[in-house]
N, C-alpha and C positions, 0 to 999 in steps of 0.2 A: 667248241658247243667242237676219243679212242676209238677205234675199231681194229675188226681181227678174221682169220679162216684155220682151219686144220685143228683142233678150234684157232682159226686163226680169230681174233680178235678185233674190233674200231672201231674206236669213239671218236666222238667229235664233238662239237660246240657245235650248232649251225644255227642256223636259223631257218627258219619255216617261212610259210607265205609271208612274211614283213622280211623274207627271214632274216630271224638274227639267227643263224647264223644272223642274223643282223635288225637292221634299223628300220626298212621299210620298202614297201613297193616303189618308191619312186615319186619326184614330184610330175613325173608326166602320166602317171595314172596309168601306166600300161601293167597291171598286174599281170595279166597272164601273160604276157611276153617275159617278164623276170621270171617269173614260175618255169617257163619252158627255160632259158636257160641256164636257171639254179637247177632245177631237176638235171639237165644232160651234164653238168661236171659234176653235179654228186653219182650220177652212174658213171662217171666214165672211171672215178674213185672208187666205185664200188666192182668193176669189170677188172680193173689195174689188183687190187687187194684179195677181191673173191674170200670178205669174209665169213664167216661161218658164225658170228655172231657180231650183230651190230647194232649198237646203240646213236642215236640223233635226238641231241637235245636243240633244241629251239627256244628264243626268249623273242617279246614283245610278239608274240604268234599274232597274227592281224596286222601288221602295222601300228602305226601313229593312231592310226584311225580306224579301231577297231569295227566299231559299230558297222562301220561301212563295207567293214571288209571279209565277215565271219563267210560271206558266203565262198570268197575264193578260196579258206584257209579250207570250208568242208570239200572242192575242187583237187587243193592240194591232197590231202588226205589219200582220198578214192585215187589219183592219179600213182601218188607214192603207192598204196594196196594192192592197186593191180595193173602196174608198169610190168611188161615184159621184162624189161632187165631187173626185176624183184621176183620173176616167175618162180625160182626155188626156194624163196625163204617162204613156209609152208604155213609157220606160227610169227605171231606179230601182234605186240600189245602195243594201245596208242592211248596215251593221258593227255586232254588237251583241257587245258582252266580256258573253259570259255565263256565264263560266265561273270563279264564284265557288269550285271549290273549289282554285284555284289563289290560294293566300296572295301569292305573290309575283309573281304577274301583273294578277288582277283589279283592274280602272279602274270597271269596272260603267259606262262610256260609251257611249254607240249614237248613231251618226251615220246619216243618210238624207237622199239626194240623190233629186230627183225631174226629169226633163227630158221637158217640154213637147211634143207630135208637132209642132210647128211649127217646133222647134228643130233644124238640121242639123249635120252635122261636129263629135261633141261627142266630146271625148277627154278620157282619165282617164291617171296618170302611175303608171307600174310601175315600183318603186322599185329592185328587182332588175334589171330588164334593162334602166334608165336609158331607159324610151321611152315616146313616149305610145300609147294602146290604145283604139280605137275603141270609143263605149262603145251596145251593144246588149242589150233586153230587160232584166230583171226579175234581179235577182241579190242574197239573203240572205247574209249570213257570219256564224259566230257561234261560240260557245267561243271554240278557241285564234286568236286574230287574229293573233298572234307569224308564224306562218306564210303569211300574205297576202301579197303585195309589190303590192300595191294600196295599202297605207296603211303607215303608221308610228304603232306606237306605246309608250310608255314610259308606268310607274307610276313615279312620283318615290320615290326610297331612302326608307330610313325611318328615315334620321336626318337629316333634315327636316323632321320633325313628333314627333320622336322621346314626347314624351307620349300619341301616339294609337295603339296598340296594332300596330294593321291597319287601318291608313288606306287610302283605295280612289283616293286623288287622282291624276290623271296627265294624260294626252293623247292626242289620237289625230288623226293630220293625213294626210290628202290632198291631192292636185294636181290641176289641170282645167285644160283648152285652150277656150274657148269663143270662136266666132271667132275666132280666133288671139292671143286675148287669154288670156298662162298664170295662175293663180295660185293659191296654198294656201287652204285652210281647216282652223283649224284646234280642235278640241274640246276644250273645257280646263276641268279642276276645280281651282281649289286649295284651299286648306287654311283653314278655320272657325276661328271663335275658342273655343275649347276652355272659357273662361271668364269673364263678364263683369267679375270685380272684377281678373283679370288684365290685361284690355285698359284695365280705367281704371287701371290705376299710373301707367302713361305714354304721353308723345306725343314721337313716335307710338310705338304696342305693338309687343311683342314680338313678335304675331301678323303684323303688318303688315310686319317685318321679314322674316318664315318664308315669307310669300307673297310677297315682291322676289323671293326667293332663287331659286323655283320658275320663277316668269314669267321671270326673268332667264335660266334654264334653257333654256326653250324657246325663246325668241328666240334665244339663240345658237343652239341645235339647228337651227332651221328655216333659219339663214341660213350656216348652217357650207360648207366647203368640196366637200364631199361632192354636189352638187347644182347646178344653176345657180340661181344667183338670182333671184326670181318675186315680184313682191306678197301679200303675203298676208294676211287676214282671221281674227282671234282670236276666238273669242266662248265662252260659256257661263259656268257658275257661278266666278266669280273670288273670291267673298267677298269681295269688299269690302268694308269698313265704313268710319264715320263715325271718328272720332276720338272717341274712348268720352268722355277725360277733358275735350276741349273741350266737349264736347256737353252733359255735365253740367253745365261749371261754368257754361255759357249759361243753361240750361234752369232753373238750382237756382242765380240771382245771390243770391237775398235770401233763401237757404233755408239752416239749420244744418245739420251731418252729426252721425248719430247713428253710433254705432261697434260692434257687436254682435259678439261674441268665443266659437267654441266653447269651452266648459266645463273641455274635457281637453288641447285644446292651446294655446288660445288664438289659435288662426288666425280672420283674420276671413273670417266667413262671412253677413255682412248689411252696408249700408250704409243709411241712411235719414237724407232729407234732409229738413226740415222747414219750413217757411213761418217766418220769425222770429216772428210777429206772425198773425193770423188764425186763434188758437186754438191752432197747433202745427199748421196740417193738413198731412199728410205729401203730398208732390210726388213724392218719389222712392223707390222701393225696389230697391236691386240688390242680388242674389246669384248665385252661382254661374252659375243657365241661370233668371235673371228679374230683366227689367228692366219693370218698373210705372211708369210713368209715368200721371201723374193726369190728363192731357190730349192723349189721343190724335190731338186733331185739328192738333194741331200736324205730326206727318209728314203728312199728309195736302191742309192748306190749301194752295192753290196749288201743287201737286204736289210741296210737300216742299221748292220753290225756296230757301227761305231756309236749309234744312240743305246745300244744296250746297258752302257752303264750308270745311265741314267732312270734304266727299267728295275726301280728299289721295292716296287710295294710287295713282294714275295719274300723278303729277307727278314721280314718278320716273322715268317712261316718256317723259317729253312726249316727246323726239327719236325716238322709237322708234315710240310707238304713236300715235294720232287717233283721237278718239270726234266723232263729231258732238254737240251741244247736246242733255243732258238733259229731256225737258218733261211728265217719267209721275213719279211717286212711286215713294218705294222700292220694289225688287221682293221683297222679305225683308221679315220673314217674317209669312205672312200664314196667319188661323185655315185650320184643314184639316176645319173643320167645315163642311158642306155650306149651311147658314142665316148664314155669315157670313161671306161669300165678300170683303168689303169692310174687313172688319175683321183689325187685325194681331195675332198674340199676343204675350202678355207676357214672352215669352223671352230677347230678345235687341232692341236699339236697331236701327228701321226700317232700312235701307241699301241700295244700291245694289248687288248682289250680281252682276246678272246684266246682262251688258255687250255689247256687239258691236262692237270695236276693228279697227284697220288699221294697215298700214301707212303710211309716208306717199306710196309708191309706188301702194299700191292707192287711197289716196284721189284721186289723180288719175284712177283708172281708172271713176269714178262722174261720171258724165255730166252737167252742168248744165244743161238747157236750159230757154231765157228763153220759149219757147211753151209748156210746162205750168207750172201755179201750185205743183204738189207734186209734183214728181219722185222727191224722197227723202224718205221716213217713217223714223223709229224712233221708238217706242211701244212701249207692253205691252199686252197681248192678255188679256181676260176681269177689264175692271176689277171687274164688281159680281157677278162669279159663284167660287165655288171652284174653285181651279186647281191646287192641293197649294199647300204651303209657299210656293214662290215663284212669280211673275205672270211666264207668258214673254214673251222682249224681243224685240223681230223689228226689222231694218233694211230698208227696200225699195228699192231704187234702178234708175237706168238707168246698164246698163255703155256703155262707149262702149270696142268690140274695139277690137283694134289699136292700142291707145294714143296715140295722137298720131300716126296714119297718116291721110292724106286720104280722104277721100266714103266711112271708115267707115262701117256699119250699126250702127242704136241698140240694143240690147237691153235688155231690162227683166231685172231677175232680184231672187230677193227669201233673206235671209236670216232663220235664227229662232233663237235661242237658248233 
């Protein structure tokens, strides 16, 4: 849940007041205290980048608990609009699905573009009158988005996740002309793993399959007929995980599995893997919604590098999607306790959740050059502080308009998820 200036460029995954960038305000209830310090590492990312156009996708906007919470997300909002450190982005569209009492529409997604005063001729693509629109001033949308032609957006059927009751998972994508350079961005939640001793049955899970299906969805959607075809930029919460049953059998070589069976039906409902030798000390404990791992520093060492190759569910994609090189730790799932901003909980196995993918059309459209040392960052944002549930992802880059046109102008622009 890119971003960029000169046009530089940055997106990101984040999450908004729950944010996802994440999971939720917290079980201690202190929204606005998360809110102040999600808002200061996302400016201190936006002060570090200085992009000149910037896109923040957000998923689960509200928390867990919506209903309860709509009023801090309009807080966030007005806080993000007219923050001194936002003082120069002059134009700014905000799409927020807040209209959770629609069962069969709510995404609970909020996307926000912000553009630079130094930035000129910036157009937005009107999906209804197939044109693009000059984009001026300050504009909120909220409830029904269904009626927008500013964006598109779809909640994936719900027989797709058919175990989750009312699942809020979907999309929401727009189009931009910057320099004359077109392309999507597009806001995307998919589908959690409902349960850890299901995801270890097998490799890869059932889960991992439920989320091909989704992504595979939108990619067609975005490049269907209907539209001229543009690069485009995917980011936010993808869930994606590890390979549950690899990870263990890595993690747990020289460990026995204990087998723990309810009473009345005999379903298992514990797992516990033991040291053969050193007492019996238990290494593993998974259930349902807890994975205990005896050595937490293991996702954490060297940012989790050595779990990368366990990070499969994009290699279904390779010809479709581009991720630049991983070099943060997993952004899932981490305490939502305000004292242990650095620490993950015992839920669920660490993973790479929150991503900021491309096309391989729009990865040409990111600028190399050999006279700055860092042109493109991606990173997570607010490593040693509480974020909610997950660390947002942000990509920076220099777009380079025109694509392959000559004595183009460089733009910076920065994404966040």
């Amino acid at each position: 849940m890119p971003w960029a200036q000169r046009p530089q460029v940055a997106l990101g995954p984040a999450a908004g007041p729950e944010p996802e960038v994440s999971g939720a305000w917290g079980p201690s209830g202190e929204p606005e205290h998360l809110q102040e310090t999600w808002l200061r590492e996302l400016y201190q990312v936006v002060h570090t980048h200085k992009p000149h156009f910037m896109a923040l996708h957000c998923q689960e906007f509200g928390g867990k608990n919506y209903e309860a919470s709509m009023s801090h997300v309009d807080k966030f909002v007005k806080e993000l609009l007219s923050s001194d450190a936002m003082k120069e982005y002059n134009r700014a569209r905000v799409y927020l699905d807040e209209n959770f009492k629609s069962q069969e529409h709510f995404t609970a997604l909020g996307s926000f573009y912000f553009l630079h005063e130094s930035l000129k001729n910036i157009y937005q693509f009107d999906f209804k009158a197939k044109k693009y629109r000059k984009v001026t001033g300050k504009e909120i949308y909220s409830d029904t988005l269904e009626s927008t032609p500013m964006l598109e957006k779809e909640k994936f059927p719900q027989d797709y996740f058919p175990e989750c009751k009312w699942s809020r998972k979907g999309f929401v994508r727009t189009r931009w002309c910057v320099a004359d350079c077109a392309f999507d961005l597009v806001n995307i939640h998919l589908f959690h793993d409902a349960s850890n001793l299901v995801a270890w049955e097998t490799s890869p899970s059932v889960y991992s399959g439920i989320r091909h299906k989704a992504l595979g969805y939108v990619l067609d959607r975005i490049i269907d007929q209907r539209f001229e075809k543009v690069s485009y930029f995917v980011f936010g919460d993808f869930n994606f995980r590890l390979d549950s049953k690899s990870v263990v059998e890595t993690l747990c070589t020289q460990a026995t599995m204990q087998t723990v069976r309810a009473a009345d039906t005999n379903e298992v409902v514990k797992l516990i893997f033991r040291e053969s030798d050193n007492d019996r000390k238990v290494m593993l404990q998974l259930e349902k919604k807890l994975f205990h791992y005896f050595n937490q520093e293991v996702f954490r060492d060297n940012n989790g590098t050595a779990l990368l190759e366990f990070d499969k569910e994009l290699s279904v994609f390779k010809d479709r999607l581009y991720e630049l090189d991983i070099s943060f730790p997993p952004s899932y799932p981490y305490s939502e306790d305000s004292g242990q901003g650095a620490q993950y909980m015992d839920t669920r196995c660490p993973a790479w959740c929150d991503r900021v993918l491309m096309s391989p059309s729009a990865r040409e459209l990111i600028l190399k050059s050999e006279s700055e040392e860092k042109v493109v960052t991606y990173d997570h944002i607010g490593p040693n502080v509480c974020m909610g549930d997950h660390k947002p992802v942000f990509l920076a880059f220099r777009l380079a308009p025109g694509a392959g046109k000559p004595h183009a102008h460089a733009h910076k622009c920065c994404v966040v998820q």
